[in-house]
Steps between C-alpha positions, in 0.01 A plus 500: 500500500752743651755382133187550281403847660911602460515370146142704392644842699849425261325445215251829552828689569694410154149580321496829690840587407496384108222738456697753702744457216273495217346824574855620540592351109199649411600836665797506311390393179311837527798682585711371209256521250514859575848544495524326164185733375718790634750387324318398160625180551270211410747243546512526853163504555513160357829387655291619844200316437672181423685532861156583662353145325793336613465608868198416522529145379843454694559351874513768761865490519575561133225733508672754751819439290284647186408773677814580608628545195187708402558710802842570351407577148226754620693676755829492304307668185542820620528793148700847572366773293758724561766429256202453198422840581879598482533347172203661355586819590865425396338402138252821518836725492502421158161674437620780721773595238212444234294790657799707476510446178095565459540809712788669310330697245282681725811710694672450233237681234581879511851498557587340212230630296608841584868379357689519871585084507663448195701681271251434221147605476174254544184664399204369684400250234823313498487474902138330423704216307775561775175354772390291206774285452538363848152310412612406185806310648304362779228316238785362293679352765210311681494222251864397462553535926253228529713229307794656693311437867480155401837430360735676798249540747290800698800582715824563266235662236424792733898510623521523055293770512712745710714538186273619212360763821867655578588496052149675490571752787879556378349585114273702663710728726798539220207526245675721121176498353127456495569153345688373779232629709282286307697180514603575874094456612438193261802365657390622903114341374627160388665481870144642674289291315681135518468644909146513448519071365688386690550639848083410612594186365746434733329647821195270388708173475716572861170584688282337722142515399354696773793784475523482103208746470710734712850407384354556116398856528863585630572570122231720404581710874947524415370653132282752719781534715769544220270771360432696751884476614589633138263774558656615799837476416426694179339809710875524643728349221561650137436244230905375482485410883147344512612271220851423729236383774302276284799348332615357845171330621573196288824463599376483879216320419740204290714482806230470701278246346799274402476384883139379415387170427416370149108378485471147649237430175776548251765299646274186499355600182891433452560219653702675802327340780782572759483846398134545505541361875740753605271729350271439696637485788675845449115624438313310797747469715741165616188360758204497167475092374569589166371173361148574448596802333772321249285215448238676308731691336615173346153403462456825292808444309397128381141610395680804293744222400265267390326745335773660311395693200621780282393875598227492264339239614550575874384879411173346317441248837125611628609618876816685315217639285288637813832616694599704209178646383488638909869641498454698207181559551626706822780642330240667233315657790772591665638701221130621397389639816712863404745478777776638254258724405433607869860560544542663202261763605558527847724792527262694290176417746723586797584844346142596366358365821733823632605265786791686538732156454787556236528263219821340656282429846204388337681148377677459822165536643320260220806279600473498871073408446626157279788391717240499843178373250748178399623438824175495635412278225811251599323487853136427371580284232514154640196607761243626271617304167551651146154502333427795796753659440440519083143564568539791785771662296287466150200653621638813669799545177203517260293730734824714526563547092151575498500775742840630316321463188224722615730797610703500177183501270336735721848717476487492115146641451553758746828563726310705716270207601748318709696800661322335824548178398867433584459226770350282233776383326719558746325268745426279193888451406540385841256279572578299125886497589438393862253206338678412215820448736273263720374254213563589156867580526644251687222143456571457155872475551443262778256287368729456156744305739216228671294415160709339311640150503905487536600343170273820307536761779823678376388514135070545568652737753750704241112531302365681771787740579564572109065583474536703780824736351342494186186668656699747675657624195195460293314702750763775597571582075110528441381696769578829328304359217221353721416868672533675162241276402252420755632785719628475856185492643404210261841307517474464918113393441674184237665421772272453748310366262769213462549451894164434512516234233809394693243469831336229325740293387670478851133432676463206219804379357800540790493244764655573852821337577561660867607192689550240282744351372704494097370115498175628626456741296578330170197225604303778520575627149430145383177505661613256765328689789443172710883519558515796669153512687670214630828626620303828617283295718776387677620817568137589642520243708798688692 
């Protein structure tokens, strides 16, 4: 009786404790599966489900060996941010030196106009082709910088780059003639515009998915930066020494980056594993299990492998299809919405507005408003997602150009109409730069780096930057002709008119990819949206 009794309290005890231990498998299967969500890694999600099945089947003493080792694997997982966020900005000081270079003509403008930079004259239509063929160097340079990505990676492309900048810089300080002038910005725009490839590129492929958001709009805020830096120094600087200053940015930024590490995505796209682990473990840090992470990397590389086809046939691919019709079809708008031709007129609103604000102040102060609208933009990005971001910004740009519209028709049927009227525009120009710095300016360029799949990204990518430079210059040689024709008035009303076209096709056509993985994102494209419901379930569950 007493041996019986002993042997049923034993047996209720081992029960007691096995499903002690299963709830605590199950526990952690919930706490990996989120880690490998947070990770985009759907390997490990299976590698921890088949450990949970196996505890659960196994005696107790194998079981609290299995759990053990899951203990370890979650606890030992641990991802620093920090040095992703030092590499990205390392790789944004590359589009700092490209706002220089976007910035120059504005200090720059009267001084050698008025024949005190150079000792030859520039009338004010050969500076136009002076700002003119920066773009045109950027868009012919997008295409060939995507085979180069590919061929000696995202790293020691940018570290190529510093060269064409200082020849650009040099031609441009020590400039003879107009036609150096010329050759000097194509030269300084093929350097700024392989920037604008491949440096999001990189900062998409090094970053975790719930920082890339944030880590992505580091570009579009350094080219903010860079301008409004140019701007300043060129309020204190003739045109020689301003040029000195921009000349040397390069050089700091090539010694700077050539610390950083190359993408992780390349170097198994390369079959550099060991590299791609150091990698790594540069950008999460010596503690993160790295082989979650590497193993669907591989995984990516042997569907891409298997699936190995020429560029036409990976461009023509239905989800390369959808990514590209998106990234272009925010570049358009971008370009469309009249920022250049906001810019352009700013000065001139400032000074009939009788504000008070010289020219010179006026761009300082139109830089100062983007550099704070993008950085608040790097902080909101990964919170409130992209789409809100387009859509907010949209909406009040096209209200904006239409209340700028208003004034200048209103101006040019009778002056006297708007002698009250000077906040409009004033207030207008604000609000659209402040906007346009929050969603326009800087999603586009982010979102270029997370839609497309790595063996099309650098080329579908070199698309999307050359559409975007060929816009700029499109936009910026027609706009005389656009406001002789339609009038100023009219031209800002076309543009709203586009943003609001522009409206639409982000509510119904641009999917959000705030918190999701490259992998994730792809399925998406693909129309696999089981995939990620699934991982983003798990990450609910947290």
């Amino acid at each position: 009786m007493s041996t019986a009794s002993y042997s049923n309290s034993s047996g209720d005890e081992a029960n007691k404790k096995a499903e002690a231990q299963n709830e605590e498998s199950s526990h952690l299967l919930e706490t990996n599966e989120t880690n490998g969500a947070k990770y985009g890694s759907r390997q490990a999600v299976k590698i921890v489900k088949a450990n949970a099945t196996e505890s659960a089947n196994a005696s107790p003493q194998d079981q609290e060996n299995l759990l053990g080792n899951m203990v370890h694997t979650s606890t030992e997982n641990k991802s620093r941010t920090l040095p992703q966020y030092v590499a990205a900005l390392a790789a944004a000081g590359g589009a700092f030196a490209a706002g220089t270079l976007l910035g120059w003509t504005s200090p720059s403008e009267k001084e050698i106009t008025d024949g005190d930079a150079y000792s030859f004259d520039v009338n004010d239509e050969q500076f136009s082709w002076v700002g003119a063929f920066m773009t045109l160097g950027a868009a012919v340079v997008c295409i060939p910088i995507g085979f180069l990505i590919n061929f000696i990676g995202r790293k020691w492309t940018m570290l190529l780059l510093v060269l064409p900048f200082v020849l650009g810089w040099a031609l441009l300080i020590w400039a003879q003639n107009v036609v150096m002038m010329y050759i000097a910005r194509f030269i300084l725009g093929i350097a700024g515009g392989a920037f604008c490839v491949t440096a999001p590129m990189y900062t998409g492929e090094i970053s975790q998915k719930d920082i890339r958001g944030t880590l992505g709009s580091f570009f579009q805020l350094m080219i903010t930066i860079g301008i409004l830096f140019v701007y300043g120094v060129g309020s204190g600087l003739n045109v020689f020494w301003m040029s000195i200053v921009c000349g040397l940015l390069p050089i700091i930024f090539g010694i700077i980056f050539f610390f950083m590490p190359e993408s992780p995505t390349y170097l198994v796209s390369k079959n550099r594993s060991e590299a791609a682990i150091k990698s790594i473990q540069w950008l999460r840090g010596k503690e993160y299990d790295y082989a979650p992470e590497m193993e669907e990397l591989h995984q990516i590389d042997r569907e891409i492998r298997e699936q190995e086809v020429n560029i036409w046939a990976a461009l023509t691919r239905p989800v390369t299809i959808k990514a590209m019709s998106i990234s272009l079809g925010l570049m358009f708008f971008q370009q469309v919405s009249g920022i250049n031709a906001v810019i352009f007129y700013s000065a001139g609103i400032f000074t009939a507005a009788k504000t008070g604000i010289n020219e010179s102040m006026s761009t300082i102060l139109i830089g100062v408003m983007q550099v704070v609208a993008t950085f608040v933009s790097t902080l909101v990005v990964d919170k409130l997602g992209r789409r809100i971001l387009l859509l907010a910004s949209g909406i009040v740009m096209a209200l904006s150009t239409t209340a700028i519209g208003v004034y200048f028709f209103l101006k040019d049927q009778d002056e006297a109409q708007v002698e009250n009227l000077g906040w409009l525009p004033v207030t207008s120009l604000c609000v659209f730069i402040i906007m346009f710095s929050i969603g326009f300016g800087p999603v586009p360029w982010l979102m270029m780096g997370e839609l497309f799949a790595t063996d099309i990204k650098g080329f579908a990518g070199s698309i999307a930057g050359t559409t975007n430079w060929v816009l700029a210059f499109i936009i910026t040689k027609t706009f005389k002709n656009l406001t002789d024709g339609l009038g100023t008035g009219g031209t800002f009303w076309l543009f709203a008119g586009l943003t609001v076209v522009g409206i639409v096709f982000v509510f119904f056509i641009v999917p959000e990819t705030k918190g999701k993985s490259l992998n994730e994102i792809q399925q998406e494209l693909a129309g696999n949206r089981s995939v990620v419901e699934q991982s983003n379930g798990v990450q609910s569950k947290k």
